[in-house]
RODREN-483192 format. One record per atom (N, C-alpha, C, O): residue number from 1; atom name; residue in one letter; x negated, y negated, z. Coordinates in steps of 0.1 Angstrom, whole numbers, always signed. Layout:
{NUM 'CA' 'a' {X Y Z}},
...
This chain:
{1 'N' 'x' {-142 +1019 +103}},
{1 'CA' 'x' {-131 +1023 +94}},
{1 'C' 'x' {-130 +1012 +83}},
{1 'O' 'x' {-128 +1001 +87}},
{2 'N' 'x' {-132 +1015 +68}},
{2 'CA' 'x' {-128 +1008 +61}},
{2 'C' 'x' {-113 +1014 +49}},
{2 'O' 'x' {-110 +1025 +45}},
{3 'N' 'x' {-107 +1001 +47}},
{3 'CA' 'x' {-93 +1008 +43}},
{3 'C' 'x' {-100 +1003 +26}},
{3 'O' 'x' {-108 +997 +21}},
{4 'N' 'x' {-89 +1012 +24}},
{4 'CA' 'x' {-95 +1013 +4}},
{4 'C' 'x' {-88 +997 -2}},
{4 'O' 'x' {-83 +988 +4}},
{5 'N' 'x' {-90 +999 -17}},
{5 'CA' 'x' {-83 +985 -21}},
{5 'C' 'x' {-70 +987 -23}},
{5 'O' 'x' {-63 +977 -26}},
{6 'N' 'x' {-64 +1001 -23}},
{6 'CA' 'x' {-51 +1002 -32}},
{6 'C' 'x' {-47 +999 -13}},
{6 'O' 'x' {-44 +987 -15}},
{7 'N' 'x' {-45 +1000 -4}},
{7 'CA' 'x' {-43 +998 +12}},
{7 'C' 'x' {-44 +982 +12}},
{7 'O' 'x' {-35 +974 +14}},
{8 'N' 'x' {-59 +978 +9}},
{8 'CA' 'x' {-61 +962 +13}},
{8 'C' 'x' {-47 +952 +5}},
{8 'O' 'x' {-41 +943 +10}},
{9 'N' 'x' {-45 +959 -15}},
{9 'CA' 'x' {-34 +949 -21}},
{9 'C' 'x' {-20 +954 -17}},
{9 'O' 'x' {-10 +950 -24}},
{10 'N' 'x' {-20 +961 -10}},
{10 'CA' 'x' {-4 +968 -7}},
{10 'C' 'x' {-1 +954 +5}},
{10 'O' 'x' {+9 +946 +5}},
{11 'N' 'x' {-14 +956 +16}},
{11 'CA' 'x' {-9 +945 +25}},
{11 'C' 'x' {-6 +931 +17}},
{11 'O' 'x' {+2 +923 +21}},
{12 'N' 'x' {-13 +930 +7}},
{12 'CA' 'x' {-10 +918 +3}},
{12 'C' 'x' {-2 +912 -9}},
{12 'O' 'x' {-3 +900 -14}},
{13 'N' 'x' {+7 +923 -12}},
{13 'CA' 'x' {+16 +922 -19}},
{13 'C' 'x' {+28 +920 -9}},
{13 'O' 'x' {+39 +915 -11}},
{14 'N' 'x' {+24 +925 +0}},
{14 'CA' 'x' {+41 +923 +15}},
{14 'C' 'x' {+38 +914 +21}},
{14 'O' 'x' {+47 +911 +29}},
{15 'N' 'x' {+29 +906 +22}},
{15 'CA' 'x' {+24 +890 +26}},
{15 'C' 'x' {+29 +884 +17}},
{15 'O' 'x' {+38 +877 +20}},
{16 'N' 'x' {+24 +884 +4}},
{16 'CA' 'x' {+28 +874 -6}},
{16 'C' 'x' {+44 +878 -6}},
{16 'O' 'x' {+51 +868 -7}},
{17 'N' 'x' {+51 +887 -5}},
{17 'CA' 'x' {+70 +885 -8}},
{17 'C' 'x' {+71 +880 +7}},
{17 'O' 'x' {+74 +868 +6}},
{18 'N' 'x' {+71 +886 +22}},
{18 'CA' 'x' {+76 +881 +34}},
{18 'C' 'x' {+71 +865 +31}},
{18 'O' 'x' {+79 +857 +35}},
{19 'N' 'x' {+61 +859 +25}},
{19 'CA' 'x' {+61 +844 +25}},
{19 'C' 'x' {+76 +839 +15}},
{19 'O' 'x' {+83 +830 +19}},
{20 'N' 'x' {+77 +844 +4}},
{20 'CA' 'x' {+90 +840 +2}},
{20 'C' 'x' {+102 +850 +1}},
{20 'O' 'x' {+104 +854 -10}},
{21 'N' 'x' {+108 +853 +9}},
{21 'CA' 'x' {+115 +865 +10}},
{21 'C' 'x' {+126 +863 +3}},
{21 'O' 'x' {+131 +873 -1}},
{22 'N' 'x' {+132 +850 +0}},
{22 'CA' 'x' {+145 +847 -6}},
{22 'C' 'x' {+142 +853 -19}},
{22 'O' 'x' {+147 +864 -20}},
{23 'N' 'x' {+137 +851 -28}},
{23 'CA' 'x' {+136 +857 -40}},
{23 'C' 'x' {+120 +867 -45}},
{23 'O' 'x' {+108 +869 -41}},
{24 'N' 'x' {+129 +872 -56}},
{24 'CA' 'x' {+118 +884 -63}},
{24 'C' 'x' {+103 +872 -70}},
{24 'O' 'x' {+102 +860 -74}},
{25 'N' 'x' {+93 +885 -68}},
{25 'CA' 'x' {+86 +881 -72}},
{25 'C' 'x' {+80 +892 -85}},
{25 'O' 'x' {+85 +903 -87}},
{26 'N' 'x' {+66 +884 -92}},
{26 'CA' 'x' {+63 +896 -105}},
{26 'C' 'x' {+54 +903 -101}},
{26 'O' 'x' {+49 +899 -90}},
{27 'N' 'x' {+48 +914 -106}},
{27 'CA' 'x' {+31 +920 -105}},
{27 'C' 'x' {+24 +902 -112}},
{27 'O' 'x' {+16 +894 -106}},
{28 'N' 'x' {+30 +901 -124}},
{28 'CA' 'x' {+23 +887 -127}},
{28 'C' 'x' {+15 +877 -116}},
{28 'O' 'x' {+3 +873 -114}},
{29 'N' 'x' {+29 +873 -108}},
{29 'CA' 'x' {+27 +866 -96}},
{29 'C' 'x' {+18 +870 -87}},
{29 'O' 'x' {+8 +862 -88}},
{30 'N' 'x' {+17 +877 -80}},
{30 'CA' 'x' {+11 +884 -73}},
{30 'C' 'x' {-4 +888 -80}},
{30 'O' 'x' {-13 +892 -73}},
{31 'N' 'x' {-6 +888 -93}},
{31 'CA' 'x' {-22 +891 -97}},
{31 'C' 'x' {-25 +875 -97}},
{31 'O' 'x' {-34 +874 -89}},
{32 'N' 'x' {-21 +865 -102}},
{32 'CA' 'x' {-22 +851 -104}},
{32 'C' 'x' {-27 +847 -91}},
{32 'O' 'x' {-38 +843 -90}},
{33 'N' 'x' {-20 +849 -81}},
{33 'CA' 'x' {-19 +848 -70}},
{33 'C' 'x' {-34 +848 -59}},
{33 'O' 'x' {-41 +839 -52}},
{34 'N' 'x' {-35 +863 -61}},
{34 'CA' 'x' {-44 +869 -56}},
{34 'C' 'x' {-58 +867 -68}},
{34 'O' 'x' {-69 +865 -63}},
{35 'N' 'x' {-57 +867 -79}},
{35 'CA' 'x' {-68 +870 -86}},
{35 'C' 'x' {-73 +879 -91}},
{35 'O' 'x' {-84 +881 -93}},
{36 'N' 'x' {-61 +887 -92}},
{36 'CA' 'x' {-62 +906 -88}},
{36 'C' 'x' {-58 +913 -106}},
{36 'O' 'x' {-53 +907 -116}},
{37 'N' 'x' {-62 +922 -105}},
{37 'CA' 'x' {-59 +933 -116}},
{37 'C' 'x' {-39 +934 -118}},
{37 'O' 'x' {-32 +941 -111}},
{38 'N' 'x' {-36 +930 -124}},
{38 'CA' 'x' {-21 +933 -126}},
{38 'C' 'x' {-22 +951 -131}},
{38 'O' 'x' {-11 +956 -134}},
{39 'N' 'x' {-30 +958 -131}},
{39 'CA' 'x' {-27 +977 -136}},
{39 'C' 'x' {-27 +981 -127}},
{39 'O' 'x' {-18 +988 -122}},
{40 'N' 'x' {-39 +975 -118}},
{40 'CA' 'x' {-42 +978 -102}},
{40 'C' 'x' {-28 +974 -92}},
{40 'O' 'x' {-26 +980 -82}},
{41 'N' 'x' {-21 +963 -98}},
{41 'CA' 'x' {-11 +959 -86}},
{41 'C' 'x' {-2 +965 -90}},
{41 'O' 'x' {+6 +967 -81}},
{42 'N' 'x' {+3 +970 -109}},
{42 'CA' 'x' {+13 +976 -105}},
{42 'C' 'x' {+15 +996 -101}},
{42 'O' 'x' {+24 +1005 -100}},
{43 'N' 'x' {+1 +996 -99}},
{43 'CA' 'x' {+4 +1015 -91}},
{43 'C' 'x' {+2 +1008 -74}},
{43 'O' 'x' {+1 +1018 -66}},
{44 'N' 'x' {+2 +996 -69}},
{44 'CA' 'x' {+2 +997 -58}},
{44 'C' 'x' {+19 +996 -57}},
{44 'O' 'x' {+25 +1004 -50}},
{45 'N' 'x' {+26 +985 -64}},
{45 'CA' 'x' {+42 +980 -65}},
{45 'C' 'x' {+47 +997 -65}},
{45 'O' 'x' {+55 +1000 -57}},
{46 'N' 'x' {+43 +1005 -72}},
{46 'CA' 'x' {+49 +1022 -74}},
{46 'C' 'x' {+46 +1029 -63}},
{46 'O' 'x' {+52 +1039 -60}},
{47 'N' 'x' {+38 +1025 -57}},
{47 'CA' 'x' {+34 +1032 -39}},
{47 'C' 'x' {+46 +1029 -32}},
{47 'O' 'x' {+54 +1036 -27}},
{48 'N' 'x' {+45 +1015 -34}},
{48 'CA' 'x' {+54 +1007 -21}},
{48 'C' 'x' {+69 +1011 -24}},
{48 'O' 'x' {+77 +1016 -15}},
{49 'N' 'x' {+72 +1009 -35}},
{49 'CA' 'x' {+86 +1012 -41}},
{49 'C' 'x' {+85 +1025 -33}},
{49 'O' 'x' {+91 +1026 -22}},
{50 'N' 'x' {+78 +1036 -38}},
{50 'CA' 'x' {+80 +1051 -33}},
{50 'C' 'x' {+79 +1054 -18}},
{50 'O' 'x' {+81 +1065 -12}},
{51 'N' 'x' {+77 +1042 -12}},
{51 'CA' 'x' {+78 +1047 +5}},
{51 'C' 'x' {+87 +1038 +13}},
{51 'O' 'x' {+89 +1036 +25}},
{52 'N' 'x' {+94 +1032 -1}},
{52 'CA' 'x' {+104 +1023 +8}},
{52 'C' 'x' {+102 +1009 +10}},
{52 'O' 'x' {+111 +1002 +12}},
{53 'N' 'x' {+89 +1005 +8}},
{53 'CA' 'x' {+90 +992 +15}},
{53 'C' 'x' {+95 +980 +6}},
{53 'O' 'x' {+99 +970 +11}},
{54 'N' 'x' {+94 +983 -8}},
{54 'CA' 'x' {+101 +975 -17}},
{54 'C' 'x' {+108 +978 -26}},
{54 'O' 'x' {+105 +989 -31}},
{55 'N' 'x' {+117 +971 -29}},
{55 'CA' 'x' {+127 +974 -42}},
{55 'C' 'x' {+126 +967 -54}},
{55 'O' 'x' {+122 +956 -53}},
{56 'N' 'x' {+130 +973 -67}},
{56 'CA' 'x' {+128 +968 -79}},
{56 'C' 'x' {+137 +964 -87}},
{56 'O' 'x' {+148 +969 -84}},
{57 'N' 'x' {+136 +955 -95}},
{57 'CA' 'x' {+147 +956 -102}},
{57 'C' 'x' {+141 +951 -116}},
{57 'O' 'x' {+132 +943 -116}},
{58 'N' 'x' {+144 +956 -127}},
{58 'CA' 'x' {+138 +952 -139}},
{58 'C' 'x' {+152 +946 -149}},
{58 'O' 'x' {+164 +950 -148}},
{59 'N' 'x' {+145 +935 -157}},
{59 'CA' 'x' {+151 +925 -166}},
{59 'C' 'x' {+146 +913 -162}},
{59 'O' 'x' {+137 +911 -154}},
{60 'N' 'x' {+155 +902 -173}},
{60 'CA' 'x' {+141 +889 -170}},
{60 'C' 'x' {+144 +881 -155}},
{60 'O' 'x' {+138 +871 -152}},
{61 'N' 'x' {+153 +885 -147}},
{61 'CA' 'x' {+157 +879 -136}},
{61 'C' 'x' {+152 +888 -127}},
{61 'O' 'x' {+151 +884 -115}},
{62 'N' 'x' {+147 +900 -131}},
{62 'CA' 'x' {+141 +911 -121}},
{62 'C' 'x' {+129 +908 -115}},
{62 'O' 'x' {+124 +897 -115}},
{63 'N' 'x' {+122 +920 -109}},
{63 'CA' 'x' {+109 +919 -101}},
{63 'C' 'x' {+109 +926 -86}},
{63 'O' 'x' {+117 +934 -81}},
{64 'N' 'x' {+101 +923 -82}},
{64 'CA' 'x' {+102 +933 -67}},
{64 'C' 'x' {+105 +922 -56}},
{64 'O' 'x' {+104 +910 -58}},
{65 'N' 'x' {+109 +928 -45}},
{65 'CA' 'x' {+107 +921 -32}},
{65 'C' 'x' {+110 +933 -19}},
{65 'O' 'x' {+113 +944 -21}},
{66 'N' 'x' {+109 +929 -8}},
{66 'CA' 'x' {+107 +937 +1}},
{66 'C' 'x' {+125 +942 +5}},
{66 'O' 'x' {+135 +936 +4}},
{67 'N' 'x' {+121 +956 +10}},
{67 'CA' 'x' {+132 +966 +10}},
{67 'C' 'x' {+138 +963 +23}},
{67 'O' 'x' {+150 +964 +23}},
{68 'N' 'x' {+132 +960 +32}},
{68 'CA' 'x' {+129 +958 +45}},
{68 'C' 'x' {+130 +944 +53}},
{68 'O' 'x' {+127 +934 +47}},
{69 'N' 'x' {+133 +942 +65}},
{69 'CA' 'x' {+128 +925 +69}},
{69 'C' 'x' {+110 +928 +73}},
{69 'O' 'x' {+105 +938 +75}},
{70 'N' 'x' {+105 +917 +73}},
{70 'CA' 'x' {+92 +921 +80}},
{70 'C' 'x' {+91 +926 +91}},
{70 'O' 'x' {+83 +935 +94}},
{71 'N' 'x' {+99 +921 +100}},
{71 'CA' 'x' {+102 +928 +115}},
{71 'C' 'x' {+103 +943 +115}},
{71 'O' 'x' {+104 +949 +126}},
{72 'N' 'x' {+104 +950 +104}},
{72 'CA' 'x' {+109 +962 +106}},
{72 'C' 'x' {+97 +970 +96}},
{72 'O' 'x' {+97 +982 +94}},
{73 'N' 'x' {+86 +961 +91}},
{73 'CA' 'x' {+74 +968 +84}},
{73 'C' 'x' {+64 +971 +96}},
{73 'O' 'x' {+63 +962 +105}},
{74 'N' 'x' {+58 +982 +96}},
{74 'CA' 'x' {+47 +984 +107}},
{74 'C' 'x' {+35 +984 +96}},
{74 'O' 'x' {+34 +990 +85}},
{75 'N' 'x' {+26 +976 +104}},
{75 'CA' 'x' {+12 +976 +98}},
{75 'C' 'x' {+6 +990 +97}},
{75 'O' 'x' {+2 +996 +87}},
{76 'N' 'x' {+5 +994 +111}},
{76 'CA' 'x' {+3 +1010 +112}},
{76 'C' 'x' {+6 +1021 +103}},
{76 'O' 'x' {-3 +1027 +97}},
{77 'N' 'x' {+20 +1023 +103}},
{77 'CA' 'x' {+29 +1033 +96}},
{77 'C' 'x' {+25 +1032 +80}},
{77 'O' 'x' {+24 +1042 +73}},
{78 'N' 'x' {+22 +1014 +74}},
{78 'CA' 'x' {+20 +1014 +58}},
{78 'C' 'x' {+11 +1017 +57}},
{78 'O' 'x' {+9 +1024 +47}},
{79 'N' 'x' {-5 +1014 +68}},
{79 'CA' 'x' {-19 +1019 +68}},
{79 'C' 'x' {-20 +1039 +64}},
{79 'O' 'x' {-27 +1045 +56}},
{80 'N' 'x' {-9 +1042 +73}},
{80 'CA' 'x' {-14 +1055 +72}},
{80 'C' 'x' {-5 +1064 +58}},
{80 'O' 'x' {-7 +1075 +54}},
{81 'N' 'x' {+4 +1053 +52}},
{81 'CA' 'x' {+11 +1060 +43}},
{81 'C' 'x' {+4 +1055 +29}},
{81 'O' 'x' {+7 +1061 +19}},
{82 'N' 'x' {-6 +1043 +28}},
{82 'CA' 'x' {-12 +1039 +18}},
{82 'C' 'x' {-25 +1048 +14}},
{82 'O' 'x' {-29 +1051 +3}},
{83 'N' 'x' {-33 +1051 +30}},
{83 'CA' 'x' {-46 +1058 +30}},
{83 'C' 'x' {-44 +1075 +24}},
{83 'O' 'x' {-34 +1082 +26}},
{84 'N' 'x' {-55 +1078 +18}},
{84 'CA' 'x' {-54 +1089 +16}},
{84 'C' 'x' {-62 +1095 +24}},
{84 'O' 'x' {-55 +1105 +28}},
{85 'N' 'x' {-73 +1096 +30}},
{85 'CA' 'x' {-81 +1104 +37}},
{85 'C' 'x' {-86 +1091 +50}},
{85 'O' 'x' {-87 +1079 +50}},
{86 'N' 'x' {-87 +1098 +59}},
{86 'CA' 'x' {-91 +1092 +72}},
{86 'C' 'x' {-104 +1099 +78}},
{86 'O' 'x' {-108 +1099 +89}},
{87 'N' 'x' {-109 +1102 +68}},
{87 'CA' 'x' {-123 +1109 +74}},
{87 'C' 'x' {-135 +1100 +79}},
{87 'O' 'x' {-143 +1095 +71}},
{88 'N' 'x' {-135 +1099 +89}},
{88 'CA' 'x' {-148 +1089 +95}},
{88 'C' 'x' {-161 +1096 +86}},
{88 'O' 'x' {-166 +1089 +78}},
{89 'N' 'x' {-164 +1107 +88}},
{89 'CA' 'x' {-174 +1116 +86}},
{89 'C' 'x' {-173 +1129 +83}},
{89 'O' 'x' {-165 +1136 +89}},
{90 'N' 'x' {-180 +1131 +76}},
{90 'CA' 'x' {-178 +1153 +65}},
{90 'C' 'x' {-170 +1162 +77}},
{90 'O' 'x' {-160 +1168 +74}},
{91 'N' 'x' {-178 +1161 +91}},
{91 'CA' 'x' {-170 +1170 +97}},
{91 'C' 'x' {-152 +1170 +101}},
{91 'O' 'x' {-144 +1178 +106}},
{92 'N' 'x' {-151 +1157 +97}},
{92 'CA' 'x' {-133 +1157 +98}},
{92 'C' 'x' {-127 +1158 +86}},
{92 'O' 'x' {-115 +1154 +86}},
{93 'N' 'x' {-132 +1161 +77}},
{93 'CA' 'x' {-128 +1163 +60}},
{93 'C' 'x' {-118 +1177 +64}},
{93 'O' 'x' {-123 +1188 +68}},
{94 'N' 'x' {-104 +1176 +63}},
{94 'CA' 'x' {-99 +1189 +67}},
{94 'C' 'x' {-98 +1203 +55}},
{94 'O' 'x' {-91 +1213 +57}},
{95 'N' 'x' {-106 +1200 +45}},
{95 'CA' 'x' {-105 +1206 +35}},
{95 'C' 'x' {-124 +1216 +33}},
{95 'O' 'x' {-131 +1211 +42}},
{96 'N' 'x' {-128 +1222 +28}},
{96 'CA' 'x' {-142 +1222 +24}},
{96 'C' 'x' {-151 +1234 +40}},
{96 'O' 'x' {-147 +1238 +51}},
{97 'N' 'x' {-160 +1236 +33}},
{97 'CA' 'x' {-169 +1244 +43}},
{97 'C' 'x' {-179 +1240 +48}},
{97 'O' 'x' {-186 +1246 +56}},
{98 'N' 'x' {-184 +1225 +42}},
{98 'CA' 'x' {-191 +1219 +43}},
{98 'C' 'x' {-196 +1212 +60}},
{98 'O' 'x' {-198 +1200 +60}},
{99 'N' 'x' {-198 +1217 +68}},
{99 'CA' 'x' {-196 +1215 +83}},
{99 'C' 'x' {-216 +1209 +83}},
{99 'O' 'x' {-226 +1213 +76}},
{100 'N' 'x' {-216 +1201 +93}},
{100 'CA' 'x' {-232 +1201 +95}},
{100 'C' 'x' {-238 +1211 +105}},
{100 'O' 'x' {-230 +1216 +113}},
{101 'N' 'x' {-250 +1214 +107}},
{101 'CA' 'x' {-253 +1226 +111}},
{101 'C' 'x' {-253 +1223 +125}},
{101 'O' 'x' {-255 +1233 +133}},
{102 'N' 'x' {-250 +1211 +132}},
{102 'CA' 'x' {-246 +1211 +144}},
{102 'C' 'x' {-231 +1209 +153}},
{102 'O' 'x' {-226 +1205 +164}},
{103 'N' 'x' {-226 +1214 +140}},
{103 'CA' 'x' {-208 +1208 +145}},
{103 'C' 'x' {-199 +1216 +156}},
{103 'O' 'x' {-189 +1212 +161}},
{104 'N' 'x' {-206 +1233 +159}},
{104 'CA' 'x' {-201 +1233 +166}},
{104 'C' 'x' {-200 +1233 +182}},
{104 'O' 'x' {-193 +1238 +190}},
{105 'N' 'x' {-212 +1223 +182}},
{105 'CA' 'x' {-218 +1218 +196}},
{105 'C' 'x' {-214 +1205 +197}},
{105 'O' 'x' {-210 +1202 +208}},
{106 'N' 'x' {-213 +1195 +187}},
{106 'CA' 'x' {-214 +1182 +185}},
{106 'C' 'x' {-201 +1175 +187}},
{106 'O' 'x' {-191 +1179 +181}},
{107 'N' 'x' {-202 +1161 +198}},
{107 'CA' 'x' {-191 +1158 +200}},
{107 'C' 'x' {-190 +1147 +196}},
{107 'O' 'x' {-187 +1138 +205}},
{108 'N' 'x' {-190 +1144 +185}},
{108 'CA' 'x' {-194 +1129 +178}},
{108 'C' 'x' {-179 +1134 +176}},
{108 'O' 'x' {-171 +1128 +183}},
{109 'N' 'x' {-173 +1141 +169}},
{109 'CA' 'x' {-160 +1144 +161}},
{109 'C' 'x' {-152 +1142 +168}},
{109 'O' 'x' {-143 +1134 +164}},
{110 'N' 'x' {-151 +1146 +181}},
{110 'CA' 'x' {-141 +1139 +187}},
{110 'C' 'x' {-140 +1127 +194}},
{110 'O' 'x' {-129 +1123 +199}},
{111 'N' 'x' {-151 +1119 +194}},
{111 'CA' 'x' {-156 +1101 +197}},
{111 'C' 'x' {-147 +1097 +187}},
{111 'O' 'x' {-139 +1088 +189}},
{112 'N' 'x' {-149 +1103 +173}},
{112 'CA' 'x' {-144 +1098 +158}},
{112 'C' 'x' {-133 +1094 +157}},
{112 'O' 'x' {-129 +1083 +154}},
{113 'N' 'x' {-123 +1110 +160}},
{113 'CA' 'x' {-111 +1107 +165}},
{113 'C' 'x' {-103 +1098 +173}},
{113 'O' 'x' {-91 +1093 +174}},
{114 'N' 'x' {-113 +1100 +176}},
{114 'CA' 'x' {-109 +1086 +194}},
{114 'C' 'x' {-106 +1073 +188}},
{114 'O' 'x' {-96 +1067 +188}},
{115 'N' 'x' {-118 +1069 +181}},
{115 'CA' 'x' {-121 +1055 +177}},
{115 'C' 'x' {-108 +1057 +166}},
{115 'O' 'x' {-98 +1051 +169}},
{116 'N' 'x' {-108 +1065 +154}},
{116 'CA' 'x' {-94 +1063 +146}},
{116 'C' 'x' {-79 +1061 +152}},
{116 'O' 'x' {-71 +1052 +147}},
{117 'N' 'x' {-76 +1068 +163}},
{117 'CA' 'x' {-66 +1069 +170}},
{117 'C' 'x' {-64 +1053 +179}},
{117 'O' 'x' {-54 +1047 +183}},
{118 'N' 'x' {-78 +1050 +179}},
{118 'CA' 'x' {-71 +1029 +184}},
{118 'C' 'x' {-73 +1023 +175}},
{118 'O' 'x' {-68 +1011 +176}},
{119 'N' 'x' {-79 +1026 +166}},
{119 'CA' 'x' {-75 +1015 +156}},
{119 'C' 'x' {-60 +1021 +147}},
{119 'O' 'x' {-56 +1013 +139}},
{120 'N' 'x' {-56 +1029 +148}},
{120 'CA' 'x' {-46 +1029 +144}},
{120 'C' 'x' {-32 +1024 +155}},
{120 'O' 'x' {-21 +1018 +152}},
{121 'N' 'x' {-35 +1029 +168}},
{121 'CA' 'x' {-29 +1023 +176}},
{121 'C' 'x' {-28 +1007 +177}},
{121 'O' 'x' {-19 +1003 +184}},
{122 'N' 'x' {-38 +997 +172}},
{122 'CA' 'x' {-40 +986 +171}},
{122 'C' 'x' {-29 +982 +161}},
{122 'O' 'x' {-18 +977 +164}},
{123 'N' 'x' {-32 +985 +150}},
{123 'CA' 'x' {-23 +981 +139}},
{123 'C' 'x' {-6 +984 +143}},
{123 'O' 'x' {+4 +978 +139}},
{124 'N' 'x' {-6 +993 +150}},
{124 'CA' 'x' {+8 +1002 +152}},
{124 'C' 'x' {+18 +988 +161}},
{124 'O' 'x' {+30 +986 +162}},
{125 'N' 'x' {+8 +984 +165}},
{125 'CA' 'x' {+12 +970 +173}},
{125 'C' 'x' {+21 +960 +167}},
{125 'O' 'x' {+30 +956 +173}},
{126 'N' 'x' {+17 +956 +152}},
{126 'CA' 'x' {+21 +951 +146}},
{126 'C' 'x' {+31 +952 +132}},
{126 'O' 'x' {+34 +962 +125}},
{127 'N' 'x' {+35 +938 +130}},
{127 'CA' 'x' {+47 +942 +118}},
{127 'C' 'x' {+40 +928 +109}},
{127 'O' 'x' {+31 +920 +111}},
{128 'N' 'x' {+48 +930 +98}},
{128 'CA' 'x' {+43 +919 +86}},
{128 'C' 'x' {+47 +911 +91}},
{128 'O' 'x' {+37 +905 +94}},
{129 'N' 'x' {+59 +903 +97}},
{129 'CA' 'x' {+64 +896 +105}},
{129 'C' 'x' {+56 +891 +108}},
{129 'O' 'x' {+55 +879 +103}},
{130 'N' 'x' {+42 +897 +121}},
{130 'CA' 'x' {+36 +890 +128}},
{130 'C' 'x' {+22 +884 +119}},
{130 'O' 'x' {+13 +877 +123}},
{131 'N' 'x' {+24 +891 +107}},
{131 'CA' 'x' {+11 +889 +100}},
{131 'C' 'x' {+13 +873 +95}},
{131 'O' 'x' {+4 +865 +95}},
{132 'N' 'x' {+31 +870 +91}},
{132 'CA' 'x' {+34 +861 +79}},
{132 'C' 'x' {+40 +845 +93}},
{132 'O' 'x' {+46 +835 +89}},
{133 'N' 'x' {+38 +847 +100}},
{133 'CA' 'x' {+41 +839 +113}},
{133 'C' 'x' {+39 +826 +108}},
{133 'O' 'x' {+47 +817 +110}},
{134 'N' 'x' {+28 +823 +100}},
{134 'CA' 'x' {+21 +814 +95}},
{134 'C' 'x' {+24 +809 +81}},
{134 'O' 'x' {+16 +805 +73}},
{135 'N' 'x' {+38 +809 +80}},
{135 'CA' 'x' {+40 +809 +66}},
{135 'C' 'x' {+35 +796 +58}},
{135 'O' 'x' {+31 +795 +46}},
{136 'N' 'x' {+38 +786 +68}},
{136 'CA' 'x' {+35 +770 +61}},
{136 'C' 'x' {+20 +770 +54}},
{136 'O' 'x' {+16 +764 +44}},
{137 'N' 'x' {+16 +777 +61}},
{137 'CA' 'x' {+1 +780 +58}},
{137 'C' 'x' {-5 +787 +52}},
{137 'O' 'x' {-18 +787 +52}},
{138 'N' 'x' {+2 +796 +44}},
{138 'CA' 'x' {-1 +808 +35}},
{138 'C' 'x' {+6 +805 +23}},
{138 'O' 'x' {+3 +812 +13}},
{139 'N' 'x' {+16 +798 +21}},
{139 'CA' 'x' {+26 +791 +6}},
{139 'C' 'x' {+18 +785 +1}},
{139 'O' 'x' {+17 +788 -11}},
{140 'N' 'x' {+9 +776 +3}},
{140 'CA' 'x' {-2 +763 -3}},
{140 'C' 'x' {-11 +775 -12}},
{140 'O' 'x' {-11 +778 -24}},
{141 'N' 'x' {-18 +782 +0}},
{141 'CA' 'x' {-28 +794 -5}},
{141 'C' 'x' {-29 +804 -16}},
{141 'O' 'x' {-38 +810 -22}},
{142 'N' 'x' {-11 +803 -14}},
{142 'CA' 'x' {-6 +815 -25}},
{142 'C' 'x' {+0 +809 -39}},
{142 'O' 'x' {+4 +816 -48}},
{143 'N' 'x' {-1 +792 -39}},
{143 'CA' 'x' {+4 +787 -45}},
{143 'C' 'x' {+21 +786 -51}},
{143 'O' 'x' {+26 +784 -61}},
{144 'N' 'x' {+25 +790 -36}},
{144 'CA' 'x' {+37 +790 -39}},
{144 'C' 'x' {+44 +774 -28}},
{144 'O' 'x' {+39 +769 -18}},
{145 'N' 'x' {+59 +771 -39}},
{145 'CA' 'x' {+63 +757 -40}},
{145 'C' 'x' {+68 +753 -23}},
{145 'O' 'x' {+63 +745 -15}},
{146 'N' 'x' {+80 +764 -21}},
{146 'CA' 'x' {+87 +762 -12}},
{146 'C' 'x' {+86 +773 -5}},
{146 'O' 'x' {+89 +784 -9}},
{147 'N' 'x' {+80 +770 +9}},
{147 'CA' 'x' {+81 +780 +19}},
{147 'C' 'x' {+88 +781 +27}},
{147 'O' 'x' {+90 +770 +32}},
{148 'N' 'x' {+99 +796 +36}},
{148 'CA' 'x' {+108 +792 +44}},
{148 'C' 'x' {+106 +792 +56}},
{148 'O' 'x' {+104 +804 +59}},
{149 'N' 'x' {+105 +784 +68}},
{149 'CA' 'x' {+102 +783 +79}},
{149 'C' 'x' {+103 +798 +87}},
{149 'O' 'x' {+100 +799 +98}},
């Protein structure tokens, strides 16, 4: 399973705010940050906003921060609301006619399943919370001043 990039900067846009949750941060910050595309981070800021997990506010005191505590973000739940397609392989494509000429003997598709269903269950385990545990340790990295215990 590989997750796409607009999935990989969403996680890391809710790492970089739960490290400082007291105040808003920018797309600025967060490209600075990361080293990242600010076009790219702000359709991910428009995902997140759209599913809740962050709030906006615009003017020069504005910017985003999380909607949520991290206790209450599931790694899981953002995985499968960030991903667009979960297809291990063509024959789980739920769209198309495109089937391999052995699919309907072949039990790889449901091995597929299987394997998606714990790794999603793996992540489902967790919250940003447990991701940002480490915060003393992630403020230096992110270059930010003051981190809150």
């Amino acid at each position: 399973m590989r997750l796409t990039l607009h999935t990989d900067y969403a996680l890391r846009m809710l790492i970089y705010m739960a490290a400082r949750p007291d105040r808003f941060c920018t797309v600025n910050d967060l490209a600075e940050a990361y080293g990242l595309s600010r076009n790219h981070l702000l359709k991910v800021a428009q995902t997140l906003r759209h599913i809740g997990l962050v709030e906006t506010t615009r003017g020069r005191a504005g910017g985003i921060r999380l909607a949520r505590a991290p206790d209450k973000i599931g790694v899981g739940a953002l995985v499968r609301a960030t991903e667009a397609e979960f297809s291990l392989a063509e024959c789980m494509q739920s769209q198309g006619d495109t089937c391999c000429a052995i699919s309907p003997a072949c039990r790889l598709k449901g091995m597929l399943h299987e394997a998606l269903a714990a790794f999603l269950a793996v992540l489902d385990k967790y919250t940003l919370a447990d991701i940002v545990r480490n915060r003393a340790m992630l403020g230096p990295l992110l270059g930010l001043d003051t981190v809150a215990a």
